[in-house]
C-alpha positions in Angstrom: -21.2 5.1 -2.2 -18.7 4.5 -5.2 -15.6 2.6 -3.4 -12.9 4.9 -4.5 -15.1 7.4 -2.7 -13.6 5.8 0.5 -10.1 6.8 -0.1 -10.2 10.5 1.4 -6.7 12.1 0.4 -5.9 14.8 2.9 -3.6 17.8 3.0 -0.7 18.0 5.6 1.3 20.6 6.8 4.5 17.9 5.8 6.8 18.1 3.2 6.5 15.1 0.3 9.7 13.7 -0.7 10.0 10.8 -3.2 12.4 7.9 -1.8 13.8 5.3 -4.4 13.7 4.3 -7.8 12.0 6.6 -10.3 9.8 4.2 -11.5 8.6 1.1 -9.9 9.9 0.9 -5.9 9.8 4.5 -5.3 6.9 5.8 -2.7 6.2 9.5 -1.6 7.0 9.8 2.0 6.4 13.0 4.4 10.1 14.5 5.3 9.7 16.0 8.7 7.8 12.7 10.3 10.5 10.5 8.6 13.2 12.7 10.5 11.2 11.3 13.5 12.0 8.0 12.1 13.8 5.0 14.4 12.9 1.9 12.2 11.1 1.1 8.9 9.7 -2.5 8.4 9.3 -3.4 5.1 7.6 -6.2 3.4 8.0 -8.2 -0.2 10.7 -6.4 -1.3 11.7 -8.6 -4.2 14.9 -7.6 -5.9 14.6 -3.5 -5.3 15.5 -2.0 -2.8 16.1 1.6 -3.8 13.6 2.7 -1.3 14.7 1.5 1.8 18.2 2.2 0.5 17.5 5.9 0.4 15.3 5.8 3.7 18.0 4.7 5.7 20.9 7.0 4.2 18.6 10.2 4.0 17.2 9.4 7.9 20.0 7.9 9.4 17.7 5.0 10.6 18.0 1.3 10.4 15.2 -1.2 8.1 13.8 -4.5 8.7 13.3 -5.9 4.8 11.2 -9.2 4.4 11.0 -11.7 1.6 10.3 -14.9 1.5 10.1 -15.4 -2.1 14.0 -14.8 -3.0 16.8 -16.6 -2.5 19.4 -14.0 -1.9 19.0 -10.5 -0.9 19.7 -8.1 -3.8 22.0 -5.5 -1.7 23.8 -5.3 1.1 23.9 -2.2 3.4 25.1 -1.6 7.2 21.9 -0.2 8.2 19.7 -3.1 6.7 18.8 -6.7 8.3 17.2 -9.4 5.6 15.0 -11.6 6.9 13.9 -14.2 4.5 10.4 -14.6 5.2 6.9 -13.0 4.3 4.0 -11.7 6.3 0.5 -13.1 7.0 -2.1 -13.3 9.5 -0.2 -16.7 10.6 2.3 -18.4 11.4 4.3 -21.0 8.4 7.6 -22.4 7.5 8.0 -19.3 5.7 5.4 -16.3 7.0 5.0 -14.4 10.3 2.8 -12.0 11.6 3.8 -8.4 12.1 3.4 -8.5 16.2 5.5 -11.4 15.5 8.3 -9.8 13.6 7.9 -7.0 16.0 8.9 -8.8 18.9 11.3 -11.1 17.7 12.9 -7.9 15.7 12.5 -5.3 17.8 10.2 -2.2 18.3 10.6 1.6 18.4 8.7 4.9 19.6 8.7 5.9 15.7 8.5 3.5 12.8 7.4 3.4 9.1 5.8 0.3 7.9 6.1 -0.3 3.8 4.2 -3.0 2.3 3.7 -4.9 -1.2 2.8 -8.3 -0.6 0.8 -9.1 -3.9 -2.7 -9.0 -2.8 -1.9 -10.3 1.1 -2.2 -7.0 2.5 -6.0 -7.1 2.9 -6.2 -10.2 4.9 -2.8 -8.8 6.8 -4.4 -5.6 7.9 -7.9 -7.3 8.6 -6.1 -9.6 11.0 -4.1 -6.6 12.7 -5.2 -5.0 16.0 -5.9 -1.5 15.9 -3.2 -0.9 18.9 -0.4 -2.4 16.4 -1.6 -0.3 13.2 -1.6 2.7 15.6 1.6 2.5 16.5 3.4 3.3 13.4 3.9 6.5 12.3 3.5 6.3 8.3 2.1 3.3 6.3 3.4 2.7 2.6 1.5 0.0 1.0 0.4 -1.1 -2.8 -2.8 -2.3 -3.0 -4.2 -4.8 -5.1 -7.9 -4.4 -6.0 -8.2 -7.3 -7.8 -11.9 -8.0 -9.1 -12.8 -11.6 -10.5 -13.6 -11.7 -14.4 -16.3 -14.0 -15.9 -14.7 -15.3 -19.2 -16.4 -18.1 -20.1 -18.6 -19.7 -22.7 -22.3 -21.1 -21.8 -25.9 -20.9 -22.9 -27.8 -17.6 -22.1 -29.2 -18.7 -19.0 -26.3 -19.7 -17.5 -23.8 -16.9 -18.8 -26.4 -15.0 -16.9 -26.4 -17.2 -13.8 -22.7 -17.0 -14.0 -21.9 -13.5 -14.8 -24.4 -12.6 -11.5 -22.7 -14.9 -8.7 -19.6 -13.4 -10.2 -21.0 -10.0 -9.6 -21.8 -10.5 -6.0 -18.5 -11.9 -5.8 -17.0 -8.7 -6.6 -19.3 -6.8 -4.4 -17.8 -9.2 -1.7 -14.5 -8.2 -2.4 -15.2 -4.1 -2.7 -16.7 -4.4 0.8 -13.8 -6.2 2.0 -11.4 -4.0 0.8 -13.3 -0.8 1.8 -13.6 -2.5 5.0 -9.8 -2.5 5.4 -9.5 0.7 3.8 -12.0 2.6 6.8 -9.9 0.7 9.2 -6.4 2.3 8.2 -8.3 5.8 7.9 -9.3 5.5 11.8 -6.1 6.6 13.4 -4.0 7.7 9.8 -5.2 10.2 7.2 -4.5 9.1 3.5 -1.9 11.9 2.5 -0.7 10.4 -0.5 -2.4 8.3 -4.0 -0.1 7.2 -6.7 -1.7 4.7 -9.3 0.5 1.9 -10.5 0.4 1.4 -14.1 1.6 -1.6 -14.6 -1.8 -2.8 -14.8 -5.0 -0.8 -16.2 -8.8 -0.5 -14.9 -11.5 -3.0 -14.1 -15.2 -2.3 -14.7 -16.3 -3.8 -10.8 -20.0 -3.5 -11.0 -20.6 -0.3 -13.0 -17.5 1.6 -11.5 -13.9 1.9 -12.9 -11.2 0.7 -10.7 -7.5 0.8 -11.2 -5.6 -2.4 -10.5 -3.2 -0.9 -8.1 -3.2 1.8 -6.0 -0.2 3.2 -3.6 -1.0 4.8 -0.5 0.7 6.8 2.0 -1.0 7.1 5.0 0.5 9.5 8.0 -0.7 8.8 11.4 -3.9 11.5 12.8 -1.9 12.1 15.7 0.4 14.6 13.2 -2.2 15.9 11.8 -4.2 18.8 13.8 -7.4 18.9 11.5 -7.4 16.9 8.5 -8.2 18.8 5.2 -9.8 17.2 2.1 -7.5 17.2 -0.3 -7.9 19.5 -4.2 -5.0 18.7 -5.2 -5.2 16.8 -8.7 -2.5 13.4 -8.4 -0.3 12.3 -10.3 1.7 15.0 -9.2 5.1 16.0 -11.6 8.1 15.9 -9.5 6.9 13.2 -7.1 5.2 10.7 -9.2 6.5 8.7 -12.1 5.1 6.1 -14.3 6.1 2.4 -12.8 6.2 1.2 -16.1 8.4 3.5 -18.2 6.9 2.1 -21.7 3.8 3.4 -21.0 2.1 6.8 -19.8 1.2 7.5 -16.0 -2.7 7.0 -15.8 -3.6 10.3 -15.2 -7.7 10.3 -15.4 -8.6 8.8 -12.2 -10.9 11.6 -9.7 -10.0 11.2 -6.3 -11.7 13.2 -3.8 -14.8 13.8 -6.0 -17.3 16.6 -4.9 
């Protein structure tokens, strides 16, 4: 099965609203279970934070941001706490885990995780329990599908010999990252694909990848019987390019027949 053929996007009985910048930092979010909301974790938020900044006014809630990699926090706000560190499947001088963050900052009945963490969140979400992904209403998160590229320059056999480990290397990774990907689709439906442009497409072993790939994911609880999606993404009015120098990259087929 083609990997992108893992990512089923459904169709929800929710209203989309896009929260934040309109470019890069802004995510499509489902109104009616953010009304729900009590508190929105969000991770590797760098120096924009238009997102959480217009989750918290438009839902009246309060956010948890996390970054380790900045020295001060861009913006204050009443309903925000900055905690200067980054997430992992352990423990560091400068990571946590999220059941760590959760019990040292506090849980709630309804909550909203948000996530860009520059390639960690595959070994995040292979470490987390199923009870802890479970528990949060709506997941935001880029993904990085990040291939490795043979570029070197060798006699035939071993360009050969090189460009075939790296192949295997790649498949690897796709079964890693579908493996995550069928994990987060156990208990939340995929409602919502946005691809980033700031990067383009890989060829990964005969199929063509995008770089980065935002997905909202709503919790199956919500969702009475989930519906393949037909609806063709971007979508005008909710997406916009992340890069404004450069067109949205409109030609990927999700949901293929």
């Amino acid at each position: 099965m083609p990997f992108l053929s893992s990512i089923k996007i459904c169709d929800t009985p929710f209203t989309k609203v896009r929260l934040g910048g309109e470019a890069d930092g802004g995510y499509v979010v489902l109104d009616e279970i953010c009304r729900k909301c009590d508190l929105l974790y969000s991770y590797g938020v760098e120096r924009d934070v238009s997102f959480e900044k217009s989750f918290v006014e438009k839902y009246k809630t309060k956010a948890i941001l996390f970054d380790h990699t900045i020295e001060e926090f861009p913006e204050e706000h009443q309903n925000f706490l900055f905690v200067r560190e980054g997430l992992a499947p352990y423990k560091s001088d400068t990571l946590d885990t999220l059941e760590s963050h959760i019990n040292r900052f506090g849980d709630a009945q309804h909550k909203t995780l948000k996530m860009d963490i520059e390639w960690g969140e595959w070994a995040v979400f292979e470490d987390l329990s199923s009870d802890l992904i479970k528990s949060f209403d709506q997941i935001i998160c880029e993904f990085h599908i990040i291939p490795v590229e043979y570029k070197g320059s060798h006699s035939p056999y071993f360009t050969g010999f090189h460009k075939s480990i790296y192949k295997k290397i790649n498949q690897l990774l796709l079964d890693k990252y579908k493996t995550v990907l069928d994990k987060l689709q156990r208990n939340h439906d995929v409602y919502h694909v946005h691809v980033n442009n700031s990067l383009g497409h890989n060829l990964i072993n005969g199929e063509r990848i995008p770089n980065l790939v935002e997905l909202s994911f709503v919790n199956k609880k919500y969702i009475e019987k989930a519906v393949v999606s037909k609806t063709t993404f971007p979508i005008n009015g909710l997406d916009c390019p992340n890069k404004t120098d450069r067109p949205d990259i409109l030609d990927i087929e999700w949901n293929p027949n």
